[in-house]
C-alpha positions as CSV (number, residue, x, y, z in Angstrom):
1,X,0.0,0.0,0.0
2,X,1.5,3.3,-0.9
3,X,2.8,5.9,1.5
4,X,1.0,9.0,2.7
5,X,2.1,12.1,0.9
6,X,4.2,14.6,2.3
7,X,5.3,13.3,5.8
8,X,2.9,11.0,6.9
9,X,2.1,7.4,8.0
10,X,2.1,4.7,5.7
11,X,-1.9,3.6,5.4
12,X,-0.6,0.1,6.2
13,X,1.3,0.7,9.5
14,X,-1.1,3.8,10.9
15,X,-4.1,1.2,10.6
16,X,-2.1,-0.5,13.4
17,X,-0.6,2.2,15.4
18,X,-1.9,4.0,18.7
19,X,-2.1,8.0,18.9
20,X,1.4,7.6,20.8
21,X,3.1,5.3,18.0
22,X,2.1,7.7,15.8
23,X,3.7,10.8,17.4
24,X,6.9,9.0,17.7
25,X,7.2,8.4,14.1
26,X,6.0,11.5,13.2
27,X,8.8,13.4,15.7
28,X,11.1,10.9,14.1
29,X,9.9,11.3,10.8
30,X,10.3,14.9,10.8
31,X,13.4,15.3,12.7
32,X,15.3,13.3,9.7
33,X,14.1,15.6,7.3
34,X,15.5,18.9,9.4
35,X,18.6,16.7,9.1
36,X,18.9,17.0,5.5
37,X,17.6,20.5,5.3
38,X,14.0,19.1,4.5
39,X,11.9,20.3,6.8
40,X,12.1,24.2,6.5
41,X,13.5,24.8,10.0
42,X,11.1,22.9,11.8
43,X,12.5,21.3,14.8
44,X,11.4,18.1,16.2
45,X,10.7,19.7,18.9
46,X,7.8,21.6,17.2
47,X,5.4,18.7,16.7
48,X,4.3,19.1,20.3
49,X,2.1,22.1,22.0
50,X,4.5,24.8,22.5
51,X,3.1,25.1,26.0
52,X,6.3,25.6,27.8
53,X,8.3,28.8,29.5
54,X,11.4,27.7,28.1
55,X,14.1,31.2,26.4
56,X,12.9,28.8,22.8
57,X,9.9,30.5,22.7
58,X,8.4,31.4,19.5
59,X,6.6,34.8,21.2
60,X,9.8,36.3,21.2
61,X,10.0,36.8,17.1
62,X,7.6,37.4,14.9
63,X,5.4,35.3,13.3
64,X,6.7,34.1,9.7
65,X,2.9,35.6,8.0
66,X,2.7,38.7,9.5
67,X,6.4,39.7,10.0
68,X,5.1,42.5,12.4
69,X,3.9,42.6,16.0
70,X,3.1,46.0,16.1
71,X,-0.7,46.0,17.7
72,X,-2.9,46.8,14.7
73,X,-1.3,43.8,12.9
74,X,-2.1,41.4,16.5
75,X,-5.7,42.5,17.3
76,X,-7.2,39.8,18.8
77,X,-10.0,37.8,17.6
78,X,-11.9,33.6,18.1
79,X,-12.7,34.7,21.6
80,X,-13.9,32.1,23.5
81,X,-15.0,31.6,27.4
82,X,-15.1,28.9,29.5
83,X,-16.0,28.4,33.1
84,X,-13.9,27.1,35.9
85,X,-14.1,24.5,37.9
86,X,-16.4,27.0,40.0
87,X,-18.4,29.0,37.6
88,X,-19.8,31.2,40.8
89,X,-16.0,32.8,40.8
90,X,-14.1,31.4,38.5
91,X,-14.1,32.2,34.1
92,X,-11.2,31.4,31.7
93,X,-11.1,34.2,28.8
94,X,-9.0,32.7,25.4
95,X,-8.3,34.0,22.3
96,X,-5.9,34.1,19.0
97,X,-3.7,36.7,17.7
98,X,-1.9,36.6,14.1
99,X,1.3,37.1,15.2
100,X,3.6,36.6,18.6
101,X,2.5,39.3,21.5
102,X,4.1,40.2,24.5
103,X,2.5,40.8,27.9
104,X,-0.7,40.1,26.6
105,X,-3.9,40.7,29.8
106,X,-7.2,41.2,30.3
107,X,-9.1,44.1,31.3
108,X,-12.1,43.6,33.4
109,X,-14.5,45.3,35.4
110,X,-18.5,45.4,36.3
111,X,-19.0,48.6,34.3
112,X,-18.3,48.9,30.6
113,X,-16.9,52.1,30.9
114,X,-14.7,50.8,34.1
115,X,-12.0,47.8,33.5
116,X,-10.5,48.8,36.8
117,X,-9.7,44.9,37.2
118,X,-6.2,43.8,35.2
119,X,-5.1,40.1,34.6
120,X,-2.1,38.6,32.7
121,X,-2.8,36.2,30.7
122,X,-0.3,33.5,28.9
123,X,1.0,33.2,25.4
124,X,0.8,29.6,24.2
125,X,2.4,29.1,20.8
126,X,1.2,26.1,18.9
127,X,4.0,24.9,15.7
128,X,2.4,22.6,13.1
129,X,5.0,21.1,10.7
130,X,5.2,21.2,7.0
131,X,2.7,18.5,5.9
132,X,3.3,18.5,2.4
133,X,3.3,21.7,-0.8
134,X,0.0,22.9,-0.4
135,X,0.4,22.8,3.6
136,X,3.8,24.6,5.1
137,X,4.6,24.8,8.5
138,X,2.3,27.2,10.4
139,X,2.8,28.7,14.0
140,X,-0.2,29.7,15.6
141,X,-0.2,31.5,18.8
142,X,-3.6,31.8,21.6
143,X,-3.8,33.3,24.5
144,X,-5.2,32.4,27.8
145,X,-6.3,34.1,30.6
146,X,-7.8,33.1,34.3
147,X,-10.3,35.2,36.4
148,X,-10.5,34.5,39.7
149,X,-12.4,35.8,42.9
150,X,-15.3,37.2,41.1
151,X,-18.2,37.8,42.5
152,X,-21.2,35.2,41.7
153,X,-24.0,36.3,39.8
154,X,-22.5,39.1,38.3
155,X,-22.1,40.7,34.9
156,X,-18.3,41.7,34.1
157,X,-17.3,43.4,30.8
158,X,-13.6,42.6,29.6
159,X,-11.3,44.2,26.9
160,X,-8.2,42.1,25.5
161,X,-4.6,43.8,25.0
162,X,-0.5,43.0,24.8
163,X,2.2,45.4,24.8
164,X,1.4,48.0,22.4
165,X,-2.7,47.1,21.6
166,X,-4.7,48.7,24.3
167,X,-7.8,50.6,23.3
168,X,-9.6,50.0,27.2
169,X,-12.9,49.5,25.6
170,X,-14.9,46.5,26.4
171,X,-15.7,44.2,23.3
172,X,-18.1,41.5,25.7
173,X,-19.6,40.6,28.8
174,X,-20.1,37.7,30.7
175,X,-22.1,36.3,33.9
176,X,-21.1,34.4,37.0
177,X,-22.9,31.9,38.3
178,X,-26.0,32.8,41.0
179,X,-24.3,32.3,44.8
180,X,-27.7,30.3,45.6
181,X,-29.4,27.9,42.3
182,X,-32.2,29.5,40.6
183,X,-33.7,28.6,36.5
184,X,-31.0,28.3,33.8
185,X,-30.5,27.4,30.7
186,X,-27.8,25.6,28.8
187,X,-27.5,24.1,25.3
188,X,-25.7,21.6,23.7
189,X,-24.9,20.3,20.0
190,X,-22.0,18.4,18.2
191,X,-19.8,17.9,15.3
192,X,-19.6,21.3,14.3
193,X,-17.4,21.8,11.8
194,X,-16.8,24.9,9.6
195,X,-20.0,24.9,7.4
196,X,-23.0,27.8,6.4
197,X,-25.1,25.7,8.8
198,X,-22.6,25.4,11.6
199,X,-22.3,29.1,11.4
200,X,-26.4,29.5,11.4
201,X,-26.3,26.8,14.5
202,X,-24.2,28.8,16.8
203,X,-26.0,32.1,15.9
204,X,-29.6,30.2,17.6
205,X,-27.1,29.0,20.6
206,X,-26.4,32.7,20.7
207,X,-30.4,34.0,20.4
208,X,-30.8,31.7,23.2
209,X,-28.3,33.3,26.0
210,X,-27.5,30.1,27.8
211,X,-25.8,30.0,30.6
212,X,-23.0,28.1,29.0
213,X,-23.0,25.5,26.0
214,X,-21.5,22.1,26.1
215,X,-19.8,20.9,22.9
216,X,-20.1,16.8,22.1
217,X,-16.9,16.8,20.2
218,X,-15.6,16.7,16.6
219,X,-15.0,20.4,16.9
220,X,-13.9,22.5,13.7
221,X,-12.9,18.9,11.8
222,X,-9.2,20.2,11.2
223,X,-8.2,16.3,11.4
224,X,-11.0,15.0,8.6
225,X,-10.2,11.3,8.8
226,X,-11.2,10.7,12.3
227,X,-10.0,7.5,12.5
228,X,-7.3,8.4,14.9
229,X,-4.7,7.9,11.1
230,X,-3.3,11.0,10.3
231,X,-3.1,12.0,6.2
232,X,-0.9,14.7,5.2
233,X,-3.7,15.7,2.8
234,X,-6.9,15.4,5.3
235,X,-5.4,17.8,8.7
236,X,-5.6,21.2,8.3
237,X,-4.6,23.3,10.7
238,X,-5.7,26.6,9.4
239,X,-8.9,25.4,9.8
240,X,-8.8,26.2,13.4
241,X,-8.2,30.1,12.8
242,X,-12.1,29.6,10.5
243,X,-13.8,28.0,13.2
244,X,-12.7,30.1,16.2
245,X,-13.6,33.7,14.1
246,X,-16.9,31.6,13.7
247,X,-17.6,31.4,17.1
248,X,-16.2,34.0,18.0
249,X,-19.4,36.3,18.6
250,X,-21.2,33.8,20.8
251,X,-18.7,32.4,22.6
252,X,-17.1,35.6,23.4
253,X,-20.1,36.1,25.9
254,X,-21.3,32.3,26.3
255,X,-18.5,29.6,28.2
256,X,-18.1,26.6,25.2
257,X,-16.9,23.2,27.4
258,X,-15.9,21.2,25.0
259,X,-15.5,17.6,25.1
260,X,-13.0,15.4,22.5
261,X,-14.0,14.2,19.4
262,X,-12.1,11.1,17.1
263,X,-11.9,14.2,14.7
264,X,-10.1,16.2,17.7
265,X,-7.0,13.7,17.8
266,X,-4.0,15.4,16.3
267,X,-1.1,13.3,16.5
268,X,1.4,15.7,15.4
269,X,1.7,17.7,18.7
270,X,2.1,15.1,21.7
271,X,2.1,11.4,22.6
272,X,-2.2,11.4,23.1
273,X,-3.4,13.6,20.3
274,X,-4.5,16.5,22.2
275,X,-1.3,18.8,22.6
276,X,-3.3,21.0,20.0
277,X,-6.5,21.0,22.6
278,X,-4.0,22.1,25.1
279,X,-3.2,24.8,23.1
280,X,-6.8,26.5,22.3
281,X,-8.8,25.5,25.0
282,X,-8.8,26.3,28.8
283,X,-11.1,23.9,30.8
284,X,-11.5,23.1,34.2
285,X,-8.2,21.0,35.6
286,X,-9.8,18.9,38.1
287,X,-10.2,15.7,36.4
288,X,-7.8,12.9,37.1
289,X,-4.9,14.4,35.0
290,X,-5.4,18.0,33.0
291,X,-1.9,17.0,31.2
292,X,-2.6,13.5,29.8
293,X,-6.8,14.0,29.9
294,X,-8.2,17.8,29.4
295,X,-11.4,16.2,28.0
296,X,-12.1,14.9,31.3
297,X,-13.9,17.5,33.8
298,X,-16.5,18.7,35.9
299,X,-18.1,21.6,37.5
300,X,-21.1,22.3,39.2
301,X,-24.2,25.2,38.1
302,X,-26.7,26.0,40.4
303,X,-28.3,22.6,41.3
304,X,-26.3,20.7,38.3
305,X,-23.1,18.8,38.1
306,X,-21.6,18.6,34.5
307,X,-19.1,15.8,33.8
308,X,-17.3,16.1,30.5
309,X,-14.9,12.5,29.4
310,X,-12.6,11.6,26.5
311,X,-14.5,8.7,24.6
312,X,-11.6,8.1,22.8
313,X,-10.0,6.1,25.9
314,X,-12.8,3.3,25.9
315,X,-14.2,3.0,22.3
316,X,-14.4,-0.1,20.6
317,X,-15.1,1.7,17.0
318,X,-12.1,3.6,17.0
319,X,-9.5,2.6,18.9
320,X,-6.7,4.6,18.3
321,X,-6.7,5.8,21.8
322,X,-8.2,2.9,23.4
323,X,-7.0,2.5,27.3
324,X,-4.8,5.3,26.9
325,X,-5.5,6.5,30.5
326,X,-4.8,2.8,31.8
327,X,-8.5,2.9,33.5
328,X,-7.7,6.0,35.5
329,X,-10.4,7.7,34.2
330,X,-13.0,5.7,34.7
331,X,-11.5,5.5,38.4
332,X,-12.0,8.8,38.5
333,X,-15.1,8.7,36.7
334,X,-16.8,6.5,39.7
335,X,-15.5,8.8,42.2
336,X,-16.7,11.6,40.8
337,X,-20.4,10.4,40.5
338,X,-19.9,8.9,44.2
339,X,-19.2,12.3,45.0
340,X,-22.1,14.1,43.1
341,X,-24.6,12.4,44.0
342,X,-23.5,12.4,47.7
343,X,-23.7,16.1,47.5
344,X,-27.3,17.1,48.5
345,X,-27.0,20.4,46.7
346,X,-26.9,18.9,43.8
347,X,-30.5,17.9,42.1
348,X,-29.0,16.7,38.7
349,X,-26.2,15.0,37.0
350,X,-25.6,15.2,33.5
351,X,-22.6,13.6,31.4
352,X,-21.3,14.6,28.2
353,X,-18.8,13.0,26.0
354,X,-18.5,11.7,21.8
355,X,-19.8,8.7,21.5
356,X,-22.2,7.2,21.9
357,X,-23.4,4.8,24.5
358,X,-26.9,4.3,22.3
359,X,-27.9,5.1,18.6
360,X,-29.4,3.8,16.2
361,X,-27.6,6.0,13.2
362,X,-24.7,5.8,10.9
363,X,-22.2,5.5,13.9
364,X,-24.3,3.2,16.2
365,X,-23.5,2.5,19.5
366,X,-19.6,2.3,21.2
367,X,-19.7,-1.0,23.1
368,X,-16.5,0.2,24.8
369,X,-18.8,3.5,26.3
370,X,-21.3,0.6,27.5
371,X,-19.1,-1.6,29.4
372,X,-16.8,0.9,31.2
373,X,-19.3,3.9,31.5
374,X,-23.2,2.8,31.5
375,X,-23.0,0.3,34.4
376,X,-21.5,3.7,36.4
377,X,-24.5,5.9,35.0
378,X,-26.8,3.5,36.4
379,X,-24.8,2.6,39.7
380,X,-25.2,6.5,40.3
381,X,-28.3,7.4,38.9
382,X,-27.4,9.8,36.1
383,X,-30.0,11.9,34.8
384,X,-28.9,12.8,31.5
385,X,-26.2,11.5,28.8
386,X,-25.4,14.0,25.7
387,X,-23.4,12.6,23.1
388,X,-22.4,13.5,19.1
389,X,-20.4,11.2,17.0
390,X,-24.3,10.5,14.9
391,X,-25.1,13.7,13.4
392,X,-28.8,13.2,13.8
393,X,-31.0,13.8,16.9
394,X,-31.9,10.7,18.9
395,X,-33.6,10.6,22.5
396,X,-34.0,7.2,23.9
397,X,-36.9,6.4,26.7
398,X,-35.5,6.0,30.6
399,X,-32.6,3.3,30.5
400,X,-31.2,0.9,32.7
401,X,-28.6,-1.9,32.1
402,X,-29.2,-2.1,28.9
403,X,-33.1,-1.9,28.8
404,X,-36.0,0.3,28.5
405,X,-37.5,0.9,31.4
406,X,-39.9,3.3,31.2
407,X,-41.2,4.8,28.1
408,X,-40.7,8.1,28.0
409,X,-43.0,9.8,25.1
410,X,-42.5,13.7,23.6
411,X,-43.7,15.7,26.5
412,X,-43.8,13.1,28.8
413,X,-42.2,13.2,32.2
414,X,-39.5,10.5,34.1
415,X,-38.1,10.5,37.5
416,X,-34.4,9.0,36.6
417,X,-33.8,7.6,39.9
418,X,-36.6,5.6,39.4
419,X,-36.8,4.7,36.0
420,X,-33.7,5.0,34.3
421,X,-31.1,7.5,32.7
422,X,-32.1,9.4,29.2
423,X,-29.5,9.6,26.5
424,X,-29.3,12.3,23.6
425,X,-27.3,12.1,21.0
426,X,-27.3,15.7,19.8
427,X,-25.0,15.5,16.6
428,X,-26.8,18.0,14.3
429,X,-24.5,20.9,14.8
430,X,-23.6,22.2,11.3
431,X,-21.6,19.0,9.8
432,X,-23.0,16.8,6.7
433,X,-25.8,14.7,8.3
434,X,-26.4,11.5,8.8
435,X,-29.7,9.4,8.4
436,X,-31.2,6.4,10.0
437,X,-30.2,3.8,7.1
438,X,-31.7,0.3,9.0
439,X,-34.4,-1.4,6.8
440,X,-37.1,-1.2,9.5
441,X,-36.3,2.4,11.0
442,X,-38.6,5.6,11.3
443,X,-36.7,8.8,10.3
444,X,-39.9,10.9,11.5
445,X,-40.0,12.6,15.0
446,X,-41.8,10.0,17.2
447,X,-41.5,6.5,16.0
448,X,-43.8,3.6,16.7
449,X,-43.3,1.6,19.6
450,X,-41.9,-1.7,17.5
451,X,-38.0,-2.2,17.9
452,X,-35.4,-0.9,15.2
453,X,-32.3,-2.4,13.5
454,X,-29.1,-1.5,14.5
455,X,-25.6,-2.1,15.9
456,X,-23.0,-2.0,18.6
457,X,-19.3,-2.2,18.0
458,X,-17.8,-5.0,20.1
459,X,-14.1,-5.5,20.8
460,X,-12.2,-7.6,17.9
461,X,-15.7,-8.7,17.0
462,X,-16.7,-5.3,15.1
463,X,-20.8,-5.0,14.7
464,X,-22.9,-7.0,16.2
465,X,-26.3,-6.3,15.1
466,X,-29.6,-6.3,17.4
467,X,-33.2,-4.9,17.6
468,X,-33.7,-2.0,20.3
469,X,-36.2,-1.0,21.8
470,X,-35.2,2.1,23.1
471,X,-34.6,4.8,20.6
472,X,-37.8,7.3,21.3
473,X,-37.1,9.9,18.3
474,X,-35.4,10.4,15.6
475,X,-34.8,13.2,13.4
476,X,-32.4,13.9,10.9
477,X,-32.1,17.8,10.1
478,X,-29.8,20.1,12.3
479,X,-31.0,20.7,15.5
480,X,-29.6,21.6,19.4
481,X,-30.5,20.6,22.7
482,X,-31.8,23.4,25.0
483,X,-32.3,22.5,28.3
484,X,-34.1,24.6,31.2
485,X,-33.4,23.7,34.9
486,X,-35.3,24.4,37.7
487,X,-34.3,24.1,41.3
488,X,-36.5,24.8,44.8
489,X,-38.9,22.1,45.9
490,X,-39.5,20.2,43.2
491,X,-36.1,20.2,40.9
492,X,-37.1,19.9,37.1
493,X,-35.2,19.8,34.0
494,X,-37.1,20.4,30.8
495,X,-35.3,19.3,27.5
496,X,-36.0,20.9,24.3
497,X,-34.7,19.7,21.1
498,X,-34.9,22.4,18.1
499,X,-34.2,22.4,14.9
500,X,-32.5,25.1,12.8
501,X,-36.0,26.3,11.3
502,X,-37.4,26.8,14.9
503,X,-39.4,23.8,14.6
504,X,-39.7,22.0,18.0
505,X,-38.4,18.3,17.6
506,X,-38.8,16.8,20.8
507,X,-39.2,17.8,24.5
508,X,-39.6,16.1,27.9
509,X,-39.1,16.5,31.8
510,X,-36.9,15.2,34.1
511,X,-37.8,15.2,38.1
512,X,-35.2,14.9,40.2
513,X,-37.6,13.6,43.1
514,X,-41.2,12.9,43.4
């Protein structure tokens, strides 16, 4: 079989190789060819996340496409928020600049005409080596920045500056999380991409004001294989610089938590894929490991705990990344819902990761997600399971090991502790969609109660085929997941699925206690 152009992976050996093995022959690969002046000046060293404060920095020089760093030709743009690990006082500010800054900040304050708060935010340079003619080696450099101590339930307004850009005008707001729970709202879609209708979805995320937005993975779709293989003419890192100046004017205002796709595996900057993620994004580190895992989180809202994982370390279908955490995340995984649950201030519990634990689309179900995950879901009553991976919307009826439990029809109500966790797979956000290709399946919005044909992937085995019973609705446009939470004496969470014509797809009700 013939070699990858450019510098990749032969197709035969990256079929066979782990995110790790494929690092180390790209660092290798690469390092030759600066050895025999082939690589442009790229040193090894720049395959991973230039994350570090070593005197190498790039942010001392300018950047090769801009030659300046003079602040009109650095402005800053893909804004993007996310909460900490305490959204009451906590809110991580990011964003990208063209070229190398120096002492880049943050300027923040509760009036917009008074930043009296300053913060210094950090400069992480991200190299991508020449991949072949038509992609050379690219630096791209984003900028980080932690607030701390704020004061919850509040509206601040921020500006964003570095040595010699400074206008002191705000350009967004954001809000803290109430002291004591009240109503929210958050929203959730996946598998973006950088598309007309991935644009058109985040403008209705923005319409809707949410209190943050939880992304199911397969981000901007930079890596286009997914398979965990990297292809020399597939990744594209420039794609990143679209997508965040797509976002850009909702997530400026509204926290994106992401969680990691099989499309967000880059193996080009580190050992695990995800040196790139560490790069762009700033979630909460309290997981097990926020070096090796960054997809794996959690923070708490009002009366709801949000638990974000990295699929890619227990899926069967793509494997490339398969027990890369050795089981410590799914240690940690138990411990965390022990914990949640525990916590009496806490009314609901909802999980969000890739793939998914139960579809009946192109994708199907992840037998890995079901063995190591579901039996925890169920062992701690989780109330809610977002996933992407399928880009269709499916809602299945209240689950438990494996099996319906209680129907759970549009409109209709369930008590998850009683009856069983719900599962969404929300992966309508703005990629090509998928469809529901069985013989016997209804691509409507409520299908009839008979079971549909499908499949789950099964270690070394591949599909195995079955008939479900489970999968409540199904729809096949692009759509997004609004969901409005209640708290007080009777906690509810009310689910509404929409679709990018305003036309309501599906909705139901949680309880979190009779």
């Amino acid at each position: 079989m013939a070699d990858v152009p450019g510098t990749g992976i032969p197709a035969h050996l990256a079929e066979r190789m782990s995110m790790a093995e494929q690092h180390e022959y790209l660092r290798r690969a690469l390092s030759r060819r600066r050895v025999i002046g082939a690589a442009g000046g790229i040193a090894a060293g720049g395959l991973l996340a230039a994350c570090s404060d070593d005197g190498g920095s790039p942010a001392d020089k300018p950047s090769p496409a801009t030659g300046d760093t003079d602040g009109g030709a650095t402005a800053p743009f893909g804004r993007h928020l996310a909460l900490g690990a305490d959204p009451r006082t906590q809110m991580r500010i990011a964003w990208q600049v063209p070229s190398a800054v120096k002492k880049p900040f943050v300027r923040y304050g509760t009036k917009p005409g008074e930043l009296t708060e300053r913060v210094a935010a950090e400069l992480r340079p991200l190299k991508t080596p020449s991949l072949g003619a038509k992609l050379p080696a690219l630096e791209q450099y984003y900028v980080h920045a932690a607030l701390d101590s704020l004061d919850p339930g509040t509206t601040y307004h921020y500006a964003l500056g570095h040595e010699g850009y400074d206008d002191g005008k705000a350009s967004a707001s954001f809000r803290t999380a109430p002291g004591r729970p009240g109503t929210f709202t958050f929203t959730a879609f996946g598998d973006q991409g950088v598309t007309r209708a991935a644009r058109s979805m985040g403008k209705l995320i923005g319409d809707r004001d949410p209190a943050f937005h939880l992304h199911a993975g397969d981000i901007c779709y930079a890596e286009e294989t997914g398979h965990g293989r990297e292809d020399d003419s597939k990744y594209d890192a420039r794609v990143w610089d679209t997508f965040m100046k797509q976002i850009d004017p909702v997530a400026a205002k509204v926290p994106w938590m992401i969680a990691t796709g099989n499309h967000d595996m880059e193996a080009y900057y580190s050992p695990n894929g995800y040196g790139g993620q560490q790069a762009r994004w700033a979630l909460p580190e309290n997981g097990f490991d926020a070096r090796e895992a960054p997809g794996a989180y959690s923070f708490v809202y009002g009366n709801t705990a949000v638990v974000a994982l990295d699929a890619n370390d227990v899926s069967y279908e793509i494997p490339a990344n398969l027990g890369y955490t050795d089981g410590r995340q799914t240690k940690w995984l138990d411990q965390t819902l022990g914990r949640l649950r525990a916590n009496d201030a806490v009314d609901f519990i909802v999980v969000f990761f890739h793939h998914c634990a139960y579809s009946s689309s192109t994708h199907a179900s992840d037998g890995g997600v079901r063995s190591a995950w579901v039996p925890l879901f169920d062992k701690h009553r989780v109330d809610l399971v977002i996933n992407g991976h399928n880009h269709v919307y499916e809602r299945t009826d209240a689950i438990r090991s494996d099996a319906l439990q209680r129907p759970l029809p549009i409109g209709g109500s369930a008590q998850p502790a009683r009856d069983g966790t719900v599962y969404v797979t929300a992966g309508g956000g703005g990629r090509e969609l998928f469809d529901f290709s069985a013989p016997d399946s209804y691509a409507g919005h409520q299908k009839p109660r008979d079971a549909v044909g499908t499949f789950t992937w099964q270690r070394g085995r591949g599909k195995e085929r079955a008939q479900v019973e489970w999968s409540r609705v199904r729809y096949t446009g692009y759509s997004f997941l609004a969901v409005e939470v209640t708290a007080g004496a009777r906690p509810r969470l009310k689910a509404t699925a929409m679709s990018d014509g305003g036309m309501k797809i599906d909705s139901f009700e949680l309880v979190a206690r009779a």
